[in-house]
PQR file with spaces between the fields and no chain letter, atoms N, CA, C, O and H, PARSE charges and radii, in Angstrom:
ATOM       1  N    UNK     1     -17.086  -17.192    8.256 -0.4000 1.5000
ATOM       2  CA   UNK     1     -15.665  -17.332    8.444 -0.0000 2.0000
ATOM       3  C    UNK     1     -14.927  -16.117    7.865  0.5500 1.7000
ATOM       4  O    UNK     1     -14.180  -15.492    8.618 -0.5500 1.4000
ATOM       5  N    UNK     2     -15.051  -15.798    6.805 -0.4000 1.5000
ATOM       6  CA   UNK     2     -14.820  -14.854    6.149 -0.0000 2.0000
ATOM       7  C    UNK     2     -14.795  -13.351    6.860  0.5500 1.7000
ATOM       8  O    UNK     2     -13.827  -12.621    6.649 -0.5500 1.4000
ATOM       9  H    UNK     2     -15.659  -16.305    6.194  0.4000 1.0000
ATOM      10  N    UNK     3     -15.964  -12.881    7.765 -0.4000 1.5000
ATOM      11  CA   UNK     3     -16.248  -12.013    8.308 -0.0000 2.0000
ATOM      12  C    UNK     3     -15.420  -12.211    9.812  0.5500 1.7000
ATOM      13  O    UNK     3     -14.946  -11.127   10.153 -0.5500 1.4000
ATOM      14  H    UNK     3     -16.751  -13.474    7.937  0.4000 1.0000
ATOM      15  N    UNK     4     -15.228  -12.928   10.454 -0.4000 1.5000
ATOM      16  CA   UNK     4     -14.412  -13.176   11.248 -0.0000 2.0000
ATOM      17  C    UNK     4     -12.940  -12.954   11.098  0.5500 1.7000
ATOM      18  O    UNK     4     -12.174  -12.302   11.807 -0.5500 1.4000
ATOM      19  H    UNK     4     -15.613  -13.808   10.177  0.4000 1.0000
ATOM      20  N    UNK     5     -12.637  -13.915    9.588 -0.4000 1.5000
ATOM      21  CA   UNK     5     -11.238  -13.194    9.155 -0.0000 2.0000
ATOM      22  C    UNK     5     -10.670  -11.450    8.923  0.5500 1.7000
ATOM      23  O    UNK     5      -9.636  -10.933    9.343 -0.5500 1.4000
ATOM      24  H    UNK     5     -13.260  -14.445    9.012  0.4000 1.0000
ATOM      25  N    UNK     6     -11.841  -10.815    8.062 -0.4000 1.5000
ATOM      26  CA   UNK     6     -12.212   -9.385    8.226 -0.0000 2.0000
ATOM      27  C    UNK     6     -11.841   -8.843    9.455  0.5500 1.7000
ATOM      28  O    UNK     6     -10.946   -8.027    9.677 -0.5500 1.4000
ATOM      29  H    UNK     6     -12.682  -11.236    7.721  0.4000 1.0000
ATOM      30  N    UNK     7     -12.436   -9.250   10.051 -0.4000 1.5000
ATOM      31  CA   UNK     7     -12.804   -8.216   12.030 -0.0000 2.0000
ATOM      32  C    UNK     7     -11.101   -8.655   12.176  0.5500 1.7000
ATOM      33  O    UNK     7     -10.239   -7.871   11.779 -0.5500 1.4000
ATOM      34  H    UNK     7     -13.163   -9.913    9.870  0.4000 1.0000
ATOM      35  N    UNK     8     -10.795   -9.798   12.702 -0.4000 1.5000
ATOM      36  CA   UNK     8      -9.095  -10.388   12.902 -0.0000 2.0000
ATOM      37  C    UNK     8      -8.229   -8.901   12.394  0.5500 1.7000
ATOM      38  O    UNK     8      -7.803   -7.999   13.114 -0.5500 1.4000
ATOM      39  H    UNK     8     -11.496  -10.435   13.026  0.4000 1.0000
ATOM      40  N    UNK     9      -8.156   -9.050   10.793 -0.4000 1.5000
ATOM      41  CA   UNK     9      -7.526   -8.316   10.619 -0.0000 2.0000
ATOM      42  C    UNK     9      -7.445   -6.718   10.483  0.5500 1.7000
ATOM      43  O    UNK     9      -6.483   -5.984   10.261 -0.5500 1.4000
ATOM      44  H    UNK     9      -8.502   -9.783   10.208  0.4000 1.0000
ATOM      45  N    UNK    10      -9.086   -6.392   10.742 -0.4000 1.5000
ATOM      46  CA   UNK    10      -9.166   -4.733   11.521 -0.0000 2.0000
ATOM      47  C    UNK    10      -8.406   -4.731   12.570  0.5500 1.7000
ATOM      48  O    UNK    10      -7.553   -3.848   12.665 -0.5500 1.4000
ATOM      49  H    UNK    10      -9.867   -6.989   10.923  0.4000 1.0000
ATOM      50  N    UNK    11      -8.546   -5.727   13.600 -0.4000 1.5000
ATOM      51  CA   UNK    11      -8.243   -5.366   14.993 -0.0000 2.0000
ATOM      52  C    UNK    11      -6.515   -5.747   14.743  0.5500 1.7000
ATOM      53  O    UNK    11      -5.875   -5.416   15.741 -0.5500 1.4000
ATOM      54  H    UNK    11      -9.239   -6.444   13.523  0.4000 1.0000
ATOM      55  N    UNK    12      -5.948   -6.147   14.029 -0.4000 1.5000
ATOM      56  CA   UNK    12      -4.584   -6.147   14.252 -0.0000 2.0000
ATOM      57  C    UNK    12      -4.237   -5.094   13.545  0.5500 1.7000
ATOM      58  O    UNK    12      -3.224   -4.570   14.007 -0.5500 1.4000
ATOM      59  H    UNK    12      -6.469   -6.416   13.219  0.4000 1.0000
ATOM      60  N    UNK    13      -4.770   -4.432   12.372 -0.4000 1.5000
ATOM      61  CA   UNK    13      -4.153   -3.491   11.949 -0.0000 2.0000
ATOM      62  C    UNK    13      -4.216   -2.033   13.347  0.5500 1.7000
ATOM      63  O    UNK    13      -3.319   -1.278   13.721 -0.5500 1.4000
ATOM      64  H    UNK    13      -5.594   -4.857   11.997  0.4000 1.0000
ATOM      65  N    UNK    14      -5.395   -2.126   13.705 -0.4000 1.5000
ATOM      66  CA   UNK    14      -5.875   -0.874   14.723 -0.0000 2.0000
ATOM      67  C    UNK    14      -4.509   -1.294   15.829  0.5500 1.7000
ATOM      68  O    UNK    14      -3.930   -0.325   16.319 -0.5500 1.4000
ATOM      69  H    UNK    14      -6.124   -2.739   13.401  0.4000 1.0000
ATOM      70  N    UNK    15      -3.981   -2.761   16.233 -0.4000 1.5000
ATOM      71  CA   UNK    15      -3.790   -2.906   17.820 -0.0000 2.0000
ATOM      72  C    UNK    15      -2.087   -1.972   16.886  0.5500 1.7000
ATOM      73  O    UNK    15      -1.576   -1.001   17.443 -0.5500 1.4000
ATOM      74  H    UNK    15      -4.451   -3.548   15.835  0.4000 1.0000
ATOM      75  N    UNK    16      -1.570   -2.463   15.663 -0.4000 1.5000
ATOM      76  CA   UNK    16      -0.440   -2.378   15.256 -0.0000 2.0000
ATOM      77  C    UNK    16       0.241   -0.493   15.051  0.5500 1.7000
ATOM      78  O    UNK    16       1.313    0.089   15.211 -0.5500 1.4000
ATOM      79  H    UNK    16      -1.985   -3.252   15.210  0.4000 1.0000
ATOM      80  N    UNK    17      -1.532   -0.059   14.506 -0.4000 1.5000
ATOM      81  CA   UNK    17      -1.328    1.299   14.604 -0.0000 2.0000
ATOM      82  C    UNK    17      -1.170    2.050   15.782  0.5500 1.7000
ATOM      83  O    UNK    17      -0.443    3.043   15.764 -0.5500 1.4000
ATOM      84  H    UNK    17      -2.403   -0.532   14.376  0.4000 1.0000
ATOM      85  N    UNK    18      -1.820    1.667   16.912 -0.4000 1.5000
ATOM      86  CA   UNK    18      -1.868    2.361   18.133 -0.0000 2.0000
ATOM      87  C    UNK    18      -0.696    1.687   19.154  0.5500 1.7000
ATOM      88  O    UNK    18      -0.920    1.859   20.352 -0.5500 1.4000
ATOM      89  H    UNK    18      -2.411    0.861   16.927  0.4000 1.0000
ATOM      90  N    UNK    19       0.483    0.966   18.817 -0.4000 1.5000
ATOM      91  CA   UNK    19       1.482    0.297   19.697 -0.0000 2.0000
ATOM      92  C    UNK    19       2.516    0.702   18.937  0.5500 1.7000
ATOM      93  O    UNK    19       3.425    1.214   19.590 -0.5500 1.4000
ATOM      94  H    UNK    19       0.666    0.826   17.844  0.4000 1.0000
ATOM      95  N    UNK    20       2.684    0.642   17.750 -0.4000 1.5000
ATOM      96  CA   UNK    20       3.550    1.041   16.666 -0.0000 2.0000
ATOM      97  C    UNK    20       3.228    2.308   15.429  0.5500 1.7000
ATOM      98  O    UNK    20       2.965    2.174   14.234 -0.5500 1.4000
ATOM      99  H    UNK    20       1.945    0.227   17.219  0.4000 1.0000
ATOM     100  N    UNK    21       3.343    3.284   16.090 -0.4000 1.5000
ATOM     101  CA   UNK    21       2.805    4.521   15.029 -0.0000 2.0000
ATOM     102  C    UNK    21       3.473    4.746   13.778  0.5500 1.7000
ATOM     103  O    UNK    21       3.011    4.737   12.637 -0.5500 1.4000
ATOM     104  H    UNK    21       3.557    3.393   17.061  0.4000 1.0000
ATOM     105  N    UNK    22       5.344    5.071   14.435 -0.4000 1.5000
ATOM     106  CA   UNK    22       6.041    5.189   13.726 -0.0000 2.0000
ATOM     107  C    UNK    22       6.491    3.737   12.624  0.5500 1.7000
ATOM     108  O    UNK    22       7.085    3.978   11.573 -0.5500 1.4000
ATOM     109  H    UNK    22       5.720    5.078   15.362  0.4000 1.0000
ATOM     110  N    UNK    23       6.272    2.836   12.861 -0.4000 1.5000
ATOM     111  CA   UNK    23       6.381    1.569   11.841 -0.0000 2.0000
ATOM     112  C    UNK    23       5.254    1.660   11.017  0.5500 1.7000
ATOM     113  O    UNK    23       5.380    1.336    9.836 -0.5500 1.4000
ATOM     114  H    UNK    23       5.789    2.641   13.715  0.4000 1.0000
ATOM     115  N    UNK    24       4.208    2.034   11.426 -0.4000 1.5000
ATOM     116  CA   UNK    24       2.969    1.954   10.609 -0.0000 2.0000
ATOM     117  C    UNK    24       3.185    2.957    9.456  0.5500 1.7000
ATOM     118  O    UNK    24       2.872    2.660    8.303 -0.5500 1.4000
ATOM     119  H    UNK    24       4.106    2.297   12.386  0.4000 1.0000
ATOM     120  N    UNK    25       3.585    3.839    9.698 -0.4000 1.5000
ATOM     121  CA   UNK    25       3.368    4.698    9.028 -0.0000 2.0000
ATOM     122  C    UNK    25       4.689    4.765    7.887  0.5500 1.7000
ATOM     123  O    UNK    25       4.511    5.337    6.811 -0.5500 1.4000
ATOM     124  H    UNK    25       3.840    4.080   10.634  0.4000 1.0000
ATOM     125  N    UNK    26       5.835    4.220    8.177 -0.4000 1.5000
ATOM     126  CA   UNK    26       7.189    3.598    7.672 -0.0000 2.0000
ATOM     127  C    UNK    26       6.128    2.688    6.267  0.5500 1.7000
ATOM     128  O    UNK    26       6.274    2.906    5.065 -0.5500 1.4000
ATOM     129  H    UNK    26       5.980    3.756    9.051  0.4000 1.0000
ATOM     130  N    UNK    27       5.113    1.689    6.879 -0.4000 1.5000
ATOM     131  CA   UNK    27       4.577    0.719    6.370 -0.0000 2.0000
ATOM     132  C    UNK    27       3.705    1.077    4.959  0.5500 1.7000
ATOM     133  O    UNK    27       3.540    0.481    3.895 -0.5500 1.4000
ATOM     134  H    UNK    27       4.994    1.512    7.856  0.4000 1.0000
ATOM     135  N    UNK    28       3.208    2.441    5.549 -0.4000 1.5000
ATOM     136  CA   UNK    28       2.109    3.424    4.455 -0.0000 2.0000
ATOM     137  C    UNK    28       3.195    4.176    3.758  0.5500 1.7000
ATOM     138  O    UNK    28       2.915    4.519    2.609 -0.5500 1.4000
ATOM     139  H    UNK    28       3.343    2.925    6.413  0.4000 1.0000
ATOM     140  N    UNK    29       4.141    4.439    4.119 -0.4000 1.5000
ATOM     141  CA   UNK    29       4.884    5.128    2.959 -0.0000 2.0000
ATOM     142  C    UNK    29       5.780    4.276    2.292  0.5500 1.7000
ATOM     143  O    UNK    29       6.485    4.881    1.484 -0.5500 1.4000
ATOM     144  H    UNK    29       4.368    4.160    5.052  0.4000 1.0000
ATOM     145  N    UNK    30       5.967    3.160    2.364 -0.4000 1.5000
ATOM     146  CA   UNK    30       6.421    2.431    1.464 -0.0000 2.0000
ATOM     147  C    UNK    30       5.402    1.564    0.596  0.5500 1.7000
ATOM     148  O    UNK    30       5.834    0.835   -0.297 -0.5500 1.4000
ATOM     149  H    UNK    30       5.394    2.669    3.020  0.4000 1.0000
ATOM     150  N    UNK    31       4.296    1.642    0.824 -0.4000 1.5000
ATOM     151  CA   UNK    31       3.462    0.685    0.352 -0.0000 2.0000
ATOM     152  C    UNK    31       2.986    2.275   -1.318  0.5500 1.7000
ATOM     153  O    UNK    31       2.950    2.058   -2.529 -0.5500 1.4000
ATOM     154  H    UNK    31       3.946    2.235    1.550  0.4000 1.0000
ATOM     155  N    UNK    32       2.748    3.554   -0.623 -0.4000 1.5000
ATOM     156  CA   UNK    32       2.557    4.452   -1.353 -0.0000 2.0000
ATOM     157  C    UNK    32       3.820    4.523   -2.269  0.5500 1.7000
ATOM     158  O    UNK    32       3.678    4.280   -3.467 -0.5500 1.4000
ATOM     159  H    UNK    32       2.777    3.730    0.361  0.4000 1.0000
ATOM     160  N    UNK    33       5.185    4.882   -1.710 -0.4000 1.5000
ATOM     161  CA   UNK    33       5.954    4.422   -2.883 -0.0000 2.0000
ATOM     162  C    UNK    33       6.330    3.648   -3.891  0.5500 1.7000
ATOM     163  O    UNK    33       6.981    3.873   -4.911 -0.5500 1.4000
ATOM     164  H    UNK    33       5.300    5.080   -0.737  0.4000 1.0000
ATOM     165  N    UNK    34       5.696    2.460   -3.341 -0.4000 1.5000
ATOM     166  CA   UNK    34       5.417    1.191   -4.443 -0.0000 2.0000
ATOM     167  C    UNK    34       4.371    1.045   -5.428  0.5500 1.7000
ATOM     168  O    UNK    34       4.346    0.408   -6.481 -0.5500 1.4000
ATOM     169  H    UNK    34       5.167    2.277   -2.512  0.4000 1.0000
ATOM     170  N    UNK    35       3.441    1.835   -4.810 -0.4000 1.5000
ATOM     171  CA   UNK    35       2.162    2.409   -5.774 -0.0000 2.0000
ATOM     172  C    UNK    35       2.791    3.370   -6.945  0.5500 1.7000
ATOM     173  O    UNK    35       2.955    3.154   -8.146 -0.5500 1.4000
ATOM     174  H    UNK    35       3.461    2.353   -3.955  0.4000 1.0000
ATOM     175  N    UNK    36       3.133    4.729   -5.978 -0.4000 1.5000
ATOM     176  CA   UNK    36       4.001    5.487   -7.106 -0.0000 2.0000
ATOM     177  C    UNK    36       4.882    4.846   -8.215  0.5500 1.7000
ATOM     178  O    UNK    36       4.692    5.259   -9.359 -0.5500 1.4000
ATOM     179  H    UNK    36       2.999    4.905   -5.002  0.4000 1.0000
ATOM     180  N    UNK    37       5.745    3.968   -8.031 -0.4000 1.5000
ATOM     181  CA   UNK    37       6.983    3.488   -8.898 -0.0000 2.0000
ATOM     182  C    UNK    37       6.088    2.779   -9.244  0.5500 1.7000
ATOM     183  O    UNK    37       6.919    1.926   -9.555 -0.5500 1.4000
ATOM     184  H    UNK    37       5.900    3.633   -7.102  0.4000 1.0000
ATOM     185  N    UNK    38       5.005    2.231   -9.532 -0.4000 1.5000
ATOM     186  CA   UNK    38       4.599    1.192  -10.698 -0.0000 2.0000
ATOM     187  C    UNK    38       3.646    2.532  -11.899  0.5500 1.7000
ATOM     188  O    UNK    38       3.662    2.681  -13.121 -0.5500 1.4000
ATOM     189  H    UNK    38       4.330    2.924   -9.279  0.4000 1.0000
ATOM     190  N    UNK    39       3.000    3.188  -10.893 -0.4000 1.5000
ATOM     191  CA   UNK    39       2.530    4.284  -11.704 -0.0000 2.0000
ATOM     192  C    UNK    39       2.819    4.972  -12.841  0.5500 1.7000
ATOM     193  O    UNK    39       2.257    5.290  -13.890 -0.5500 1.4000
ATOM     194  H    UNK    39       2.987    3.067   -9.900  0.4000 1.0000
ATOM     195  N    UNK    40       4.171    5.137  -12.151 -0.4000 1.5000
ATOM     196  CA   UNK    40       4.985    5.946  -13.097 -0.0000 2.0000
ATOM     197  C    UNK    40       5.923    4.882  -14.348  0.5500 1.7000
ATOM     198  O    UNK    40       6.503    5.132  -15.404 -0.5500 1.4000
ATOM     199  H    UNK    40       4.627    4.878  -11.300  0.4000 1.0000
ATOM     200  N    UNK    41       5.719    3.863  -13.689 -0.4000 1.5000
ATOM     201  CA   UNK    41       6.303    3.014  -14.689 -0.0000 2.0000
ATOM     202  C    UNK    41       5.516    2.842  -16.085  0.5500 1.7000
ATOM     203  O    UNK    41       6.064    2.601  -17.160 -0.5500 1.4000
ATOM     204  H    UNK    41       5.247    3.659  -12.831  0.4000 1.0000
ATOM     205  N    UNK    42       4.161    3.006  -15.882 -0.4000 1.5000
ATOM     206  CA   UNK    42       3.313    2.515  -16.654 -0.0000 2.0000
ATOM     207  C    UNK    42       3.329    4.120  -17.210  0.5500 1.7000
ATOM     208  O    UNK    42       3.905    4.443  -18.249 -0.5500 1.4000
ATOM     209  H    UNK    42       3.716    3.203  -15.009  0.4000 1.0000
ATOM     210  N    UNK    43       2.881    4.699  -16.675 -0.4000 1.5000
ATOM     211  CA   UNK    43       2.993    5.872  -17.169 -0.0000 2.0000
ATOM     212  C    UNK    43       4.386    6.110  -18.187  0.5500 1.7000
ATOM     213  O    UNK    43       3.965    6.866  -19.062 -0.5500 1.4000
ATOM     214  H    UNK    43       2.414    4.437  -15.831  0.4000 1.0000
ATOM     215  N    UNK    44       5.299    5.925  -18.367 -0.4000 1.5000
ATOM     216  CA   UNK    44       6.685    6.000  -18.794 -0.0000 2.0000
ATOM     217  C    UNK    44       6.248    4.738  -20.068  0.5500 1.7000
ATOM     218  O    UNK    44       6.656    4.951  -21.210 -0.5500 1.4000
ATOM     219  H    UNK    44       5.641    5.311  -17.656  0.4000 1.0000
ATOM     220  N    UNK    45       5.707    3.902  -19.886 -0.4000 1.5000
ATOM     221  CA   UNK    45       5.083    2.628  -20.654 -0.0000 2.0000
ATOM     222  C    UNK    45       4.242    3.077  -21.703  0.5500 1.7000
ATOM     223  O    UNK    45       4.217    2.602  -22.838 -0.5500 1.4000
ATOM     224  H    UNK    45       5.376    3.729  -18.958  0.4000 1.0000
ATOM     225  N    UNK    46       3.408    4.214  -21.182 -0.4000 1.5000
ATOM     226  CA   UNK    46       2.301    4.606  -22.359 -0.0000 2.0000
ATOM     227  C    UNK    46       3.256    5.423  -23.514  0.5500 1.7000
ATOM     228  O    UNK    46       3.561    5.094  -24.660 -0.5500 1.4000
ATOM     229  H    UNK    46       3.429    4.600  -20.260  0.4000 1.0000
ATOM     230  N    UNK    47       3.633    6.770  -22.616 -0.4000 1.5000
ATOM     231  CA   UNK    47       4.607    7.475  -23.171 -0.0000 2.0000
ATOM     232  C    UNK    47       5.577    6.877  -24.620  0.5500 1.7000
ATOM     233  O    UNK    47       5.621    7.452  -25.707 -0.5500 1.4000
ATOM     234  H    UNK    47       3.386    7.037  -21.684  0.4000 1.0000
ATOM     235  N    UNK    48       6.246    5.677  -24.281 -0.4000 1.5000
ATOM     236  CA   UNK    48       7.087    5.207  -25.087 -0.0000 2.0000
ATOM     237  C    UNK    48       6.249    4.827  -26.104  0.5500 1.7000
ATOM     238  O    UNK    48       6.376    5.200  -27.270 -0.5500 1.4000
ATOM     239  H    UNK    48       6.210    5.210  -23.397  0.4000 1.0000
ATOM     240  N    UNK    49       5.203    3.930  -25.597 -0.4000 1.5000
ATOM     241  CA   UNK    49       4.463    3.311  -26.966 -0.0000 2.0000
ATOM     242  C    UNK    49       3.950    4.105  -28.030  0.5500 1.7000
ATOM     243  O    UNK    49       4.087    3.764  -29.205 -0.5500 1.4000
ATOM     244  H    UNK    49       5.100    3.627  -24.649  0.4000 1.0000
ATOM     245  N    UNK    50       3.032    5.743  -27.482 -0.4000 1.5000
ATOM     246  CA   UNK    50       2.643    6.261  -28.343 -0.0000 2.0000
ATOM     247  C    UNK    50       3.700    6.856  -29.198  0.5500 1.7000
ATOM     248  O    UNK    50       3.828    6.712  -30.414 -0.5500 1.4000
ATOM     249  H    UNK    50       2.921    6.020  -26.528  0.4000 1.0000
ATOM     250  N    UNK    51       4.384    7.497  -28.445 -0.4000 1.5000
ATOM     251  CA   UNK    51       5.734    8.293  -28.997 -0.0000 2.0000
ATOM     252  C    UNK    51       6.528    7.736  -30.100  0.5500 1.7000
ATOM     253  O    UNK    51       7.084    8.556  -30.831 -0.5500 1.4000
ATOM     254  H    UNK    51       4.280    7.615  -27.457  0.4000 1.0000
ATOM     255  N    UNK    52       6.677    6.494  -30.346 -0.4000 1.5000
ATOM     256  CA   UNK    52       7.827    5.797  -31.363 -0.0000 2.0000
ATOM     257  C    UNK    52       7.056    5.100  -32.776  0.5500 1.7000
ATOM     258  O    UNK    52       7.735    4.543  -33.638 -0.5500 1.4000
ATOM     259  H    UNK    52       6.226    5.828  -29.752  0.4000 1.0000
């Protein structure tokens, strides 16, 4: 079941990339900016702790 769920959601990500380029990619750069801003949050997190 599991592996079925897998394949499902290859093939919708592939059908979503190749019908919708420009959303997809809207999709990857916000998902990367959300990566970034926690990054840096933590990063900004270490910073403070050692520093004070």
């Amino acid at each position: 079941m599991k592996k079925i769920f897998t394949w499902a959601g290859v093939a919708f990500l592939l059908f979503f990339l190749f019908t919708a380029p420009i959303q997809a990619s809207d999709v990857v750069n916000g998902i990367l900016g959300s990566l970034r801003g926690a990054a840096e949050a933590v990063i900004t997190f270490m910073q403070n702790l050692f520093t004070q």
